[in-house]
C-alpha positions as CSV (number, residue, x, y, z in Angstrom):
1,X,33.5,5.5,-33.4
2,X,35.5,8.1,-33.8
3,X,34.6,11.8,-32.5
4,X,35.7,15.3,-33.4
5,X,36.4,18.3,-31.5
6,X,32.8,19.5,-33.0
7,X,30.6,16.7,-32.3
8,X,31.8,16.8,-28.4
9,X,30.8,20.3,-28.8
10,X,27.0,19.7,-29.9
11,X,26.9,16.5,-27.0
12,X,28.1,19.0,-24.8
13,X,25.2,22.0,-26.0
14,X,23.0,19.4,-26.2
15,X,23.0,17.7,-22.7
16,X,23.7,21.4,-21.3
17,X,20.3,22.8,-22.7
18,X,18.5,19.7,-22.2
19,X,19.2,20.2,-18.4
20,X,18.3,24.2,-18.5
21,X,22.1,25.2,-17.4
22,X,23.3,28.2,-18.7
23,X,26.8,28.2,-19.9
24,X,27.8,30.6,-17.0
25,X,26.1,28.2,-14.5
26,X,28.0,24.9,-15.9
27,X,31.5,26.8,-16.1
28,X,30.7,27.4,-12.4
29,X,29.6,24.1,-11.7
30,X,32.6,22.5,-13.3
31,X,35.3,24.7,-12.0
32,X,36.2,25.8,-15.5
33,X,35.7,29.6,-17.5
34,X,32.8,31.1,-19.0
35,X,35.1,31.1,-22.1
36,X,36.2,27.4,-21.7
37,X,33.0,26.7,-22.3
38,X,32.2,28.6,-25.0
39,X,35.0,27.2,-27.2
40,X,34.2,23.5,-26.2
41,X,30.8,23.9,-27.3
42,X,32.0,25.3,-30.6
43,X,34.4,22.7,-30.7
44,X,37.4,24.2,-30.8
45,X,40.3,21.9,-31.1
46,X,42.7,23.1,-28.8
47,X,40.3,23.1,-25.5
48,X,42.6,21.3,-22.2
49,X,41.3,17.5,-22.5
50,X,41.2,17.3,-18.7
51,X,39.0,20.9,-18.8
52,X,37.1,19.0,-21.3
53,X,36.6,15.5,-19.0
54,X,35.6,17.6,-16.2
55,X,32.6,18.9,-17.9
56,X,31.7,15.6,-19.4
57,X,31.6,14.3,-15.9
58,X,29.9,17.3,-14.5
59,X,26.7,16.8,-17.3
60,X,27.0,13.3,-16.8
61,X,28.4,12.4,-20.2
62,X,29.9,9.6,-20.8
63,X,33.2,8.9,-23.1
64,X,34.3,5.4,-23.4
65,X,37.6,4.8,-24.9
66,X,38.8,1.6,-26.5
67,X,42.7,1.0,-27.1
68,X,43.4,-1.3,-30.5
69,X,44.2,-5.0,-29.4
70,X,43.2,-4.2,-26.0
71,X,45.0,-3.0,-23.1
72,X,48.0,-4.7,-22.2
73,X,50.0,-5.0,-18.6
């Protein structure tokens, strides 16, 4: 399955809400900006992937990635 920038976004606003954080509150929680936030949940393309892991973590979201052929040594 593949996911855009804008359907991380809606997970993201989603799980956030869900859980009664405010956006203030989960850029704290996660070390990241208010704005960071902001954009991620509008799904702005450009946001830092590690930014973007760290509050997928933080709301306890979880990406799974799966390489073509599988992984190999």
């Amino acid at each position: 399955m593949v996911l855009t920038p804008q359907q991380i976004g809606k997970s993201v606003r989603y799980t956030r809400k869900k859980m009664g954080v405010t956006q203030k509150d989960l850029a704290l929680t996660s070390g990241t900006g208010l704005r960071f936030v902001i954009d991620l949940e509008k799904g702005k393309p450009t946001c830092q992937i590690g930014k973007v892991l760290i509050v997928l973590q933080t709301l306890g979201i979880v990406l799974a990635l799966q390489a073509p052929g599988g992984l190999k040594e």
